[in-house]
N, C-alpha and C positions, 0 to 999 in steps of 0.2 A: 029245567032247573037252572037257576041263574042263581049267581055267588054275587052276593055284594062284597065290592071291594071298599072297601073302608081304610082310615089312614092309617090304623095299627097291622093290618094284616098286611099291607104295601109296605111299609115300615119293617115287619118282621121278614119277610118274603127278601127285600134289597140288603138288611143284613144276613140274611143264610147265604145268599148269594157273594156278597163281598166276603163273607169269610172264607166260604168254597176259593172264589181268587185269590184271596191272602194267603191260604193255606197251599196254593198253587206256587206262588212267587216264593215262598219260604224256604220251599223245599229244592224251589230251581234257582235260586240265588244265593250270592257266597253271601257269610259273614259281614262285610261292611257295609254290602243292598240292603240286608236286611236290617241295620242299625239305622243306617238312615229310612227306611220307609217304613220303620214301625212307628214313628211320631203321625206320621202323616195320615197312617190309618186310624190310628187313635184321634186326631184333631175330626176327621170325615165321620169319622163315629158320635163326638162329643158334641159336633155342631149339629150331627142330622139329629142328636135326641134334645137339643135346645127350640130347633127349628121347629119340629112334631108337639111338640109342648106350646110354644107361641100360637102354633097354630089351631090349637085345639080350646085356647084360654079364648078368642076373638069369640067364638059360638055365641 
């Protein structure tokens, strides 16, 4: 039995994942970590679902 990985399911799979570590760093970092690396995770977010998009319009 073989899983095709396809680019939504790698997509969805690297966000569960990066939340799991943001929800890590959250909780183990003061107040000011967390002001500064919530943009950051937000930009990583916004570009990976810009990029999956680009990437999907080329087919």
């Amino acid at each position: 039995m073989k899983i095709k990985a396809d680019k939504n399911l790698l997509a969805s799979l690297a966000f569960i994942i990066a939340l799991l570590i943001f929800v890590v760093i959250v909780f183990r970092l003061p107040v000011n970590a967390f002001i500064i690396a919530t943009p950051i995770f937000a930009g990583i977010v916004f570009l990976s679902i810009f990029l999956i998009k680009d990437n999907e319009d080329e087919k």
